[in-house]
Backbone and ligand atoms as CSV (ligand in chain L), in Angstrom:
chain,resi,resn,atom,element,x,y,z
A,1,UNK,N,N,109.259,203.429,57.658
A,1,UNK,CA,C,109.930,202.473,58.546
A,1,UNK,C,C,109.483,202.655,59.983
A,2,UNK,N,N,109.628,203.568,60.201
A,2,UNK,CA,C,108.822,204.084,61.672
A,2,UNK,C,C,107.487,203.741,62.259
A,3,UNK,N,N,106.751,204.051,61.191
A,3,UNK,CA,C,105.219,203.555,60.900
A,3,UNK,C,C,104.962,202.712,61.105
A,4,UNK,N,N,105.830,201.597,60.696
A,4,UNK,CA,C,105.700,199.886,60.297
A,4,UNK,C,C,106.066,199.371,61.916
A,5,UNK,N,N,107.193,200.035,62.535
A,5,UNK,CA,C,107.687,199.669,63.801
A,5,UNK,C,C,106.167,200.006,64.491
A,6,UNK,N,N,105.730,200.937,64.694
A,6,UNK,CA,C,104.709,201.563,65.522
A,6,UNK,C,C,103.427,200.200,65.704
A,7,UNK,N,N,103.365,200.155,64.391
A,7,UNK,CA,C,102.046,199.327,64.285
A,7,UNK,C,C,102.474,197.558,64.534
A,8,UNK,N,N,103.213,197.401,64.220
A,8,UNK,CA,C,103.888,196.064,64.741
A,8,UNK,C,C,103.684,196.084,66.602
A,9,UNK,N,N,104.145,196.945,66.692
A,9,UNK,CA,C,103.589,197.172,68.772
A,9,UNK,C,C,102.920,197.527,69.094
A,10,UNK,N,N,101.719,197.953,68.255
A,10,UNK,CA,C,100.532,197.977,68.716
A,10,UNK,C,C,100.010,196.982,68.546
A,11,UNK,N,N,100.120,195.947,67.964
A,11,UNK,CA,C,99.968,194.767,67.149
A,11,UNK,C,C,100.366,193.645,68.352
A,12,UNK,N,N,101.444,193.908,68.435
A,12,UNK,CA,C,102.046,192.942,69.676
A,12,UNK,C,C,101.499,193.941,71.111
A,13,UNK,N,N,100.911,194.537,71.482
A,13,UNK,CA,C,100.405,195.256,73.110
A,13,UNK,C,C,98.705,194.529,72.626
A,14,UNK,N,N,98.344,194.824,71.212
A,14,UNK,CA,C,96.249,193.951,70.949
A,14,UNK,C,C,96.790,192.485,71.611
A,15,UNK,N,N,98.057,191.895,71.231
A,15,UNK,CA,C,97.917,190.704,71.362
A,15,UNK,C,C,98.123,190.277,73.075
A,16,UNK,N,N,98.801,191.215,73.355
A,16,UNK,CA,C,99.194,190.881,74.832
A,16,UNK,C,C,97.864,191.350,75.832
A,17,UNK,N,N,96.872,192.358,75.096
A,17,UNK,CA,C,95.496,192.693,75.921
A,17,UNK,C,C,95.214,191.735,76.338
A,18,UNK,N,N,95.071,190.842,74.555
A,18,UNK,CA,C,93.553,189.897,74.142
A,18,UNK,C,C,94.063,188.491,75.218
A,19,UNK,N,N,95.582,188.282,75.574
A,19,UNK,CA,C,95.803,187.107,76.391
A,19,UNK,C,C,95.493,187.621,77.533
A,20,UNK,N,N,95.749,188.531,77.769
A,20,UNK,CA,C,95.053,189.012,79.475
A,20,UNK,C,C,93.659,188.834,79.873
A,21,UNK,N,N,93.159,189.316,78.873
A,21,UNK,CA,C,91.528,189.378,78.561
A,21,UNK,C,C,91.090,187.877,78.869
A,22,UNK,N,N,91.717,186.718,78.067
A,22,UNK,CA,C,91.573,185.198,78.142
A,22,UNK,C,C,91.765,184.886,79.473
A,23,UNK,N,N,92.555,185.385,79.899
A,23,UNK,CA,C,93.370,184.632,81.347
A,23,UNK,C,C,92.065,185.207,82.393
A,24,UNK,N,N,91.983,186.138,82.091
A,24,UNK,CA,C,91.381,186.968,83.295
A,24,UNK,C,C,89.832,186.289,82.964
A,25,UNK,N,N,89.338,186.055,81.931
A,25,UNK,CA,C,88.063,185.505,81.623
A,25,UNK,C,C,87.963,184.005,81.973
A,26,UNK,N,N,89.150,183.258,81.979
A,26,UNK,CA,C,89.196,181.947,82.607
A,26,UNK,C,C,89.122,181.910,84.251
A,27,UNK,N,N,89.803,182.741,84.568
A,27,UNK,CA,C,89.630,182.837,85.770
A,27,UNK,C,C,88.321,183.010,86.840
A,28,UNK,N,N,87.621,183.589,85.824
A,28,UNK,CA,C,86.552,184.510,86.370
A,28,UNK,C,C,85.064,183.178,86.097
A,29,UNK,N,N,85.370,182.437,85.379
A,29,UNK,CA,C,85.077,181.387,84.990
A,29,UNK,C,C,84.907,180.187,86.474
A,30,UNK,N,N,86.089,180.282,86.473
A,30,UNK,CA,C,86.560,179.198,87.536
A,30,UNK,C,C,85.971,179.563,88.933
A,31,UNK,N,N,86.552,180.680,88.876
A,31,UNK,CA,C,85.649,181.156,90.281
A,31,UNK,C,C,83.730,181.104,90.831
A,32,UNK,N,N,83.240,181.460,89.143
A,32,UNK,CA,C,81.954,181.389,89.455
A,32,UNK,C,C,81.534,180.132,89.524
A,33,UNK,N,N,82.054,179.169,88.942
A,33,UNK,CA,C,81.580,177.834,89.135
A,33,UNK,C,C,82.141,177.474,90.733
A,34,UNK,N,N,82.809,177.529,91.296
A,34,UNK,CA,C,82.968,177.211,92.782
A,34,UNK,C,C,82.437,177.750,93.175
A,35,UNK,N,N,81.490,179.142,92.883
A,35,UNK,CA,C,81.248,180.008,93.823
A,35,UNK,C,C,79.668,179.268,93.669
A,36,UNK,N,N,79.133,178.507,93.162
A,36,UNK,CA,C,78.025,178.452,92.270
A,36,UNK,C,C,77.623,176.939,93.072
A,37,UNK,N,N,79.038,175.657,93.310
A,37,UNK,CA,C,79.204,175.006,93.810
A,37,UNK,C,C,78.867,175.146,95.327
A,38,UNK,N,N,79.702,175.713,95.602
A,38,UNK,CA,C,79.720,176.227,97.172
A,38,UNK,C,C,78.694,176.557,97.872
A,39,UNK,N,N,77.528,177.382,96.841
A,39,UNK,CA,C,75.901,178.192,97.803
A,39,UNK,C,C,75.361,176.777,97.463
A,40,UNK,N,N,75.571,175.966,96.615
A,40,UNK,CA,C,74.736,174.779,96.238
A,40,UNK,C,C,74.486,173.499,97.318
A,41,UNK,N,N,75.853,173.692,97.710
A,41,UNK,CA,C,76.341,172.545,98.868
A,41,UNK,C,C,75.831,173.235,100.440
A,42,UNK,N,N,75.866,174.681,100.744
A,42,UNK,CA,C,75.639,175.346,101.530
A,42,UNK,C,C,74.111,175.091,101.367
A,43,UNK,N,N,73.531,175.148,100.637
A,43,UNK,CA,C,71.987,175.189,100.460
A,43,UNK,C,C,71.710,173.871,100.807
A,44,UNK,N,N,71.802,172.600,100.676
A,44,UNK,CA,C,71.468,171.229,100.717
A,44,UNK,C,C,72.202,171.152,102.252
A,45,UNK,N,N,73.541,171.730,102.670
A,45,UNK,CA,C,73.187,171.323,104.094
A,45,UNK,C,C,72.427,171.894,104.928
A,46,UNK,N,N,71.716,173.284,104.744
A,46,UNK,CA,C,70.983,173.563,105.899
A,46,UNK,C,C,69.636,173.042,105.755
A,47,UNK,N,N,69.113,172.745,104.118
A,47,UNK,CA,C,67.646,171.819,104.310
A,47,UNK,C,C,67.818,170.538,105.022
A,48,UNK,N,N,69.354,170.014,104.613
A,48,UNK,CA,C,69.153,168.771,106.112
A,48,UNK,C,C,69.078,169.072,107.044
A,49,UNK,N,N,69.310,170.254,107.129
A,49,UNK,CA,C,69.818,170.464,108.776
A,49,UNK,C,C,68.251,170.817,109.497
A,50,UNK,N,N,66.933,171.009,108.761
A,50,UNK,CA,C,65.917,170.440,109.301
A,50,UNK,C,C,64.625,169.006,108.919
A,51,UNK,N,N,65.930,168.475,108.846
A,51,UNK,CA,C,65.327,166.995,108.973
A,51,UNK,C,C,65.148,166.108,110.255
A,52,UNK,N,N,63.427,165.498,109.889
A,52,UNK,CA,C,62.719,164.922,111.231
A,52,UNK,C,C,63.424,163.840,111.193
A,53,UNK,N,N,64.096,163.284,112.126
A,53,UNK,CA,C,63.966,161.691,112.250
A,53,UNK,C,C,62.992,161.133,113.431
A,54,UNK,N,N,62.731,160.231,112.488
A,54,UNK,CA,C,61.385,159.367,113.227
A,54,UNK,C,C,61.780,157.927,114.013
A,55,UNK,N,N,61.403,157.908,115.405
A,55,UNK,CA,C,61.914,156.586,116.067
A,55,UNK,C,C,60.387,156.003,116.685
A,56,UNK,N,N,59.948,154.903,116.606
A,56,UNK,CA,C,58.715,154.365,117.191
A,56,UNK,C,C,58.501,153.262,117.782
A,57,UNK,N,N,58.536,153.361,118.781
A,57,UNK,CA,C,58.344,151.807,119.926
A,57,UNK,C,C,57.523,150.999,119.576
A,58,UNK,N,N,57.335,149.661,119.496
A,58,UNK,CA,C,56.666,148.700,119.895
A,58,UNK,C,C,55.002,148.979,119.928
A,59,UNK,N,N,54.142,149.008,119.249
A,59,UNK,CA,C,52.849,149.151,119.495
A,59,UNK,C,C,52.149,148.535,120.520
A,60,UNK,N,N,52.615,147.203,120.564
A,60,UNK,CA,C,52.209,145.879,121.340
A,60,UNK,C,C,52.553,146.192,123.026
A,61,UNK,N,N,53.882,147.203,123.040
A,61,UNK,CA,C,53.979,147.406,124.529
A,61,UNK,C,C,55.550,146.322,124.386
A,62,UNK,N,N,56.209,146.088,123.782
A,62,UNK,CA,C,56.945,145.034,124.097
A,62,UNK,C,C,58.414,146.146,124.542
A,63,UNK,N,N,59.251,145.549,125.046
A,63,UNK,CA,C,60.033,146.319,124.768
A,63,UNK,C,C,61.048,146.556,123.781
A,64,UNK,N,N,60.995,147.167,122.621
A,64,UNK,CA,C,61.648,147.022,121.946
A,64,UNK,C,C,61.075,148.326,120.908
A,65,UNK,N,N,62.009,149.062,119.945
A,65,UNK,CA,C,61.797,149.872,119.075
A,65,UNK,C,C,61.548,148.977,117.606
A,66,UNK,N,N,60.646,149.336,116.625
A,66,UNK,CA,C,60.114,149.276,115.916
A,66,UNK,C,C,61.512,149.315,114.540
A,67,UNK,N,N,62.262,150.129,115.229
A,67,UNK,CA,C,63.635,150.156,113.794
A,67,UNK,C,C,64.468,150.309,114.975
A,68,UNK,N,N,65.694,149.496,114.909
A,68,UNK,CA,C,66.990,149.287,115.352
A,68,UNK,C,C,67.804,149.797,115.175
A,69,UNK,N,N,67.777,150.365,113.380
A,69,UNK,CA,C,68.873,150.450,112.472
A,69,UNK,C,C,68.524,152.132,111.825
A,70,UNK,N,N,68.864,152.946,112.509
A,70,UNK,CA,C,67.739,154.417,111.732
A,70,UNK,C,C,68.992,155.059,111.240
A,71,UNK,N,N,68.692,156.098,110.240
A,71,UNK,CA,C,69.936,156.832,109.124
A,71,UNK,C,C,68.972,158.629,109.547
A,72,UNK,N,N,70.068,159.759,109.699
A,72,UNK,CA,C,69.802,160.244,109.489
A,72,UNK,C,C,70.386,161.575,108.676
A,73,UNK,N,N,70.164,162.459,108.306
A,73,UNK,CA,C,71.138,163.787,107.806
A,73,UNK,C,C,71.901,164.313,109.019
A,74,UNK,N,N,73.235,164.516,108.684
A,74,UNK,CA,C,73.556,165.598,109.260
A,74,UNK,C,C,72.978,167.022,109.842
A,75,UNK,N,N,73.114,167.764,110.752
A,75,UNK,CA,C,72.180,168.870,110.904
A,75,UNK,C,C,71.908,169.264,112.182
A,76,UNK,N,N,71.103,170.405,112.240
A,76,UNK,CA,C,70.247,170.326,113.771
A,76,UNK,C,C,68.667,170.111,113.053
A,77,UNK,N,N,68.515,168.534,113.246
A,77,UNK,CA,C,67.581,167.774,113.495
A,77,UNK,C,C,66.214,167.908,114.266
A,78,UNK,N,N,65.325,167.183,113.923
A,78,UNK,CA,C,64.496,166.970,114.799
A,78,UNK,C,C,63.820,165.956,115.615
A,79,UNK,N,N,64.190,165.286,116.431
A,79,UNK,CA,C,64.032,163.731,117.228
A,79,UNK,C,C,62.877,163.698,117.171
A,80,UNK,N,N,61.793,162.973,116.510
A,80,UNK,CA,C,60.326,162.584,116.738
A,80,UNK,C,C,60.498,160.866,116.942
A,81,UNK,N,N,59.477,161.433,118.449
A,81,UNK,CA,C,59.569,159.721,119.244
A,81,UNK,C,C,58.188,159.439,119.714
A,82,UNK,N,N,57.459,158.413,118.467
A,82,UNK,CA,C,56.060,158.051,118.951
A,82,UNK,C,C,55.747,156.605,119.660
A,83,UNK,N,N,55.049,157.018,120.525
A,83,UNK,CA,C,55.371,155.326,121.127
A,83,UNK,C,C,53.661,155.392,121.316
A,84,UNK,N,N,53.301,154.323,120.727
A,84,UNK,CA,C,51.443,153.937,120.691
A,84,UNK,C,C,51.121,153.475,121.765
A,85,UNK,N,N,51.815,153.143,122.748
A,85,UNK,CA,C,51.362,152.031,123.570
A,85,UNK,C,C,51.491,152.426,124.925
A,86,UNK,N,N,50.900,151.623,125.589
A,86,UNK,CA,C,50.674,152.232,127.005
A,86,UNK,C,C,51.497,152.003,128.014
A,87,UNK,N,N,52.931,151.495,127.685
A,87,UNK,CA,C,54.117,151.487,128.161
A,87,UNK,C,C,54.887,152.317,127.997
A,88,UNK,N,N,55.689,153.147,128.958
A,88,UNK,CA,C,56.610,154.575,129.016
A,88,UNK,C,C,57.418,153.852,128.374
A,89,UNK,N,N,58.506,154.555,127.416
A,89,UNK,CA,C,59.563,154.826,127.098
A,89,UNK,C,C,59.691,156.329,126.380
A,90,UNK,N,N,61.398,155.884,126.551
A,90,UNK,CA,C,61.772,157.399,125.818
A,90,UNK,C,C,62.850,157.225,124.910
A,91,UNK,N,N,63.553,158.145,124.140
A,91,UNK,CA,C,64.370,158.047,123.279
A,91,UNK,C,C,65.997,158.567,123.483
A,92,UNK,N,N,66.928,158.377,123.939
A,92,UNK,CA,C,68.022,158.903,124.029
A,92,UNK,C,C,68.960,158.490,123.251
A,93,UNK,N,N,69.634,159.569,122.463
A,93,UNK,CA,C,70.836,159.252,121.806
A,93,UNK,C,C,72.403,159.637,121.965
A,94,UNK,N,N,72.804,158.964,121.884
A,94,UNK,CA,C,74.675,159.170,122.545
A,94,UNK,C,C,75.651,159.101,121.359
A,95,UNK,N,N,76.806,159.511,121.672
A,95,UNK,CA,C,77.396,159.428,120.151
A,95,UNK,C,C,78.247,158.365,120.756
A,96,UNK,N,N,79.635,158.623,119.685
A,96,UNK,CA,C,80.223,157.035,120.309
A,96,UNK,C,C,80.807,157.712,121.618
A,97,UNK,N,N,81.659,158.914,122.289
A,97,UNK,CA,C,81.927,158.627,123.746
A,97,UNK,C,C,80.997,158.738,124.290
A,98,UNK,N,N,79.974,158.637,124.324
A,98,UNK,CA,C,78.421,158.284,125.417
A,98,UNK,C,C,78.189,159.350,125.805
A,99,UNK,N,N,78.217,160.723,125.246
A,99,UNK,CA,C,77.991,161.673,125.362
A,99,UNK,C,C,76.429,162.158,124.966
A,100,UNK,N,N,75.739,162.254,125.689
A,100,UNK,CA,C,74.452,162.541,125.405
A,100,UNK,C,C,73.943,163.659,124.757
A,101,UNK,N,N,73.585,163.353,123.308
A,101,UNK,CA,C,73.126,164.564,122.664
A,101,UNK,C,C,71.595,164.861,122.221
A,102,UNK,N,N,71.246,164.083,122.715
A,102,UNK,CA,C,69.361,164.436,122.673
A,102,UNK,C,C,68.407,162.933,124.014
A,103,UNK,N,N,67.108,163.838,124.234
A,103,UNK,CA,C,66.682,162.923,124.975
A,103,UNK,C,C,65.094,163.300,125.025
A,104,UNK,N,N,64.563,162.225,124.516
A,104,UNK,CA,C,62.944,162.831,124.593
A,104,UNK,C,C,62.452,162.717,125.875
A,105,UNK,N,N,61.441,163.375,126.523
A,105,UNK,CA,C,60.029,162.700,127.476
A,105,UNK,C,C,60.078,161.499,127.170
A,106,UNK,N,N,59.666,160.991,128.739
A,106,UNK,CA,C,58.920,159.559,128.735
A,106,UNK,C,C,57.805,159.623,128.709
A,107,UNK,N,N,56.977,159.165,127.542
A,107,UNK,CA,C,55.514,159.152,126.911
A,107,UNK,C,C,55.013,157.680,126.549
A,108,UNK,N,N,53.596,157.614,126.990
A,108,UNK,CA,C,52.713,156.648,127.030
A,108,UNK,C,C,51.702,157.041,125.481
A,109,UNK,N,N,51.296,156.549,124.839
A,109,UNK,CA,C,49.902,156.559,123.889
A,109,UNK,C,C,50.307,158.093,123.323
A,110,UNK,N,N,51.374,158.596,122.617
A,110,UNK,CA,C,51.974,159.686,122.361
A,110,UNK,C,C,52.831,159.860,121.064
A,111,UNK,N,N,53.477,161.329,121.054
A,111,UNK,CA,C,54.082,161.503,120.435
A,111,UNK,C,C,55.078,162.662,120.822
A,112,UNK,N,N,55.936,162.451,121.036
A,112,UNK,CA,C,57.039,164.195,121.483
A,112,UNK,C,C,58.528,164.121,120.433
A,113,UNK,N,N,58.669,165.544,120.614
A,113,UNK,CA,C,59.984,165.704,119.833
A,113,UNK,C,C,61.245,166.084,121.040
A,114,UNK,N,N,62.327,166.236,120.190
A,114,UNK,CA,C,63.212,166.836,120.915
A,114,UNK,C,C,64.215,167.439,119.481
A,115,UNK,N,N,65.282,168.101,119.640
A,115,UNK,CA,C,66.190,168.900,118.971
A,115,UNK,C,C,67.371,167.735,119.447
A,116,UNK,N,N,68.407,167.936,118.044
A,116,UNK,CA,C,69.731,167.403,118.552
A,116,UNK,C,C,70.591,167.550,117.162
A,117,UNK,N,N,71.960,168.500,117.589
A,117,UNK,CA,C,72.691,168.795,116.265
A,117,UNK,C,C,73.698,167.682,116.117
A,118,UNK,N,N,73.114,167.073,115.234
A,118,UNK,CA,C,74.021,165.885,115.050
A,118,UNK,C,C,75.014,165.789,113.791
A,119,UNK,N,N,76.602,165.463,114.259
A,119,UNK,CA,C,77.566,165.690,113.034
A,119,UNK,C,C,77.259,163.897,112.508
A,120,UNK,N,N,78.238,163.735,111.194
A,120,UNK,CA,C,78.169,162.760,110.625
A,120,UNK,C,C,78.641,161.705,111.677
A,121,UNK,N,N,78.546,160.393,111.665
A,121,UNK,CA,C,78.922,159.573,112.571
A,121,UNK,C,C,77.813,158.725,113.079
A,122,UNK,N,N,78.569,157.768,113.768
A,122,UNK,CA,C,77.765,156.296,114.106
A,122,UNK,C,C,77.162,157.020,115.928
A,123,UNK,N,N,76.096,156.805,115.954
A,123,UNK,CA,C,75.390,157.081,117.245
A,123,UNK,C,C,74.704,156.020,118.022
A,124,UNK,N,N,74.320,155.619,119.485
A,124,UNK,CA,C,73.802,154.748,119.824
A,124,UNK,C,C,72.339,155.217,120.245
A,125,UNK,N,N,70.941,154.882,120.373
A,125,UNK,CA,C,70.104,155.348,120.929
A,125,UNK,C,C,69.378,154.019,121.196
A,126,UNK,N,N,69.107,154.430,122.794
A,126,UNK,CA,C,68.387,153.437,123.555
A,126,UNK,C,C,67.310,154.166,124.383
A,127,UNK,N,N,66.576,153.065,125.443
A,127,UNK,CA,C,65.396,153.593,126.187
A,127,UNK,C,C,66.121,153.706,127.424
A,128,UNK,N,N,65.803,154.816,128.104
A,128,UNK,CA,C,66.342,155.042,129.934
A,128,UNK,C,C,65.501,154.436,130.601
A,129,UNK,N,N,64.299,154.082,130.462
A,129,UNK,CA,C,62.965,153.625,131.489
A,129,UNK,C,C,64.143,152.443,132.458
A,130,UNK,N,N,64.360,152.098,133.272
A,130,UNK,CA,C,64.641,150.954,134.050
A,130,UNK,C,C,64.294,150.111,133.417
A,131,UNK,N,N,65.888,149.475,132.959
A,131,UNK,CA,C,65.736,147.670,132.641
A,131,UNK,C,C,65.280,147.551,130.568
A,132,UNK,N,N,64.878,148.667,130.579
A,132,UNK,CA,C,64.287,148.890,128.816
A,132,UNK,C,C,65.276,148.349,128.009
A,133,UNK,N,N,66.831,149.238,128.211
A,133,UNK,CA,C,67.556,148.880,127.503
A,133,UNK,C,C,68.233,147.565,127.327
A,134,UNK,N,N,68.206,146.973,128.538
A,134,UNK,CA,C,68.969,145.762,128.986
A,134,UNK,C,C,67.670,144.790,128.344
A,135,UNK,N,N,66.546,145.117,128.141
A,135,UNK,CA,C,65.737,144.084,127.493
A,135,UNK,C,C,66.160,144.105,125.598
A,136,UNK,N,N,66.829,144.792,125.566
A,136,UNK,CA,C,66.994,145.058,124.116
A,136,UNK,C,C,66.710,146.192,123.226
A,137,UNK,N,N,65.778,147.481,124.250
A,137,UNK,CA,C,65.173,148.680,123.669
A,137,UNK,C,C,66.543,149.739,123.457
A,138,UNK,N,N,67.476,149.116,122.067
A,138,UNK,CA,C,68.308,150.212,121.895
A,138,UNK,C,C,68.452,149.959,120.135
A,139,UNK,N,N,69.376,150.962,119.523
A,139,UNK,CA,C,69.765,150.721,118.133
A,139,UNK,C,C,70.721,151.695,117.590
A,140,UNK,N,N,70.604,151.832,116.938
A,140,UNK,CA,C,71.924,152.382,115.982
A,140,UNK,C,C,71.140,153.705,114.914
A,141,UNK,N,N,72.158,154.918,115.237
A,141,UNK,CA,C,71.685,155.832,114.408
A,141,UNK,C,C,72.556,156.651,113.848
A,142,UNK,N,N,72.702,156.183,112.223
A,142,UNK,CA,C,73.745,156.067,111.452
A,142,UNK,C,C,73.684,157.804,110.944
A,143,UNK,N,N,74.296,158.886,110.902
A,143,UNK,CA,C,74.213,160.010,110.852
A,143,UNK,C,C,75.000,160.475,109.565
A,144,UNK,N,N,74.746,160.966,108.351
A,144,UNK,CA,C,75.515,161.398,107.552
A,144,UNK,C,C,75.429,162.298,106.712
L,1,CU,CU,CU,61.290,151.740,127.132
């Protein structure tokens, strides 16, 4: 009778391991997949985070940029601003309070960069040269 008690609770303590064992193995489960998630998402934002965006004036000299409408990654970026033509402009971008967060050289028959850590969000970028922008040399740079 004793015997029978004994092994019945050892019986019931295997069973109470083997649910611990489950719980603790689900868990451990759960965690590595977020954890797995997490370097994955961490990894894809810092390769955006060196992405070129490309802006290019007018070949012809006119005033006006070549794309209006530019998209870029989130990140710290890289502003590439080629302008073919033998008219200065430059590239500046503002977010929406007109806060200036990047600004290339004014370059003729060229090409220059600039840096700018840009969060997700709608940005404006136009030309500073006198009168550029007011001719229409501006656009939209959709950040995400
Ligand atoms: Cu210009």
């Amino acid at each position: 009778m004793k015997t029978r008690l004994t092994t019945l609770a050892a019986v019931a303590a295997l069973g109470l391991a083997a649910l611990a064992l489950a719980a603790c193995g689900g868990s451990d489960d759960d965690s590595s997949t977020t954890a797995a998630e997490t370097s994955s998402a961490e990894t894809s934002t810092s390769a955006g985070g060196g992405e070129t965006v490309t802006f290019e004036a007018d070949p012809g000299g006119q005033l006006a940029y070549v794309e209006t409408d530019v998209s870029a990654k989130a990140g710290n970026d890289t502003i590439e601003f080629d302008n073919p033509s033998s008219t200065g402009h430059d590239v500046v971008i503002e977010d929406e309070s007109g806060g200036e967060v990047a600004k290339t050289d004014v370059i003729t028959d060229s090409t220059t960069t600039a840096t700018a850590d840009l969060q997700p969000g709608t940005y404006t970028f136009y030309c500073s040269v006198p009168g550029h922008r007011e001719a229409g040399m501006e656009g939209t740079l959709t950040v995400k």
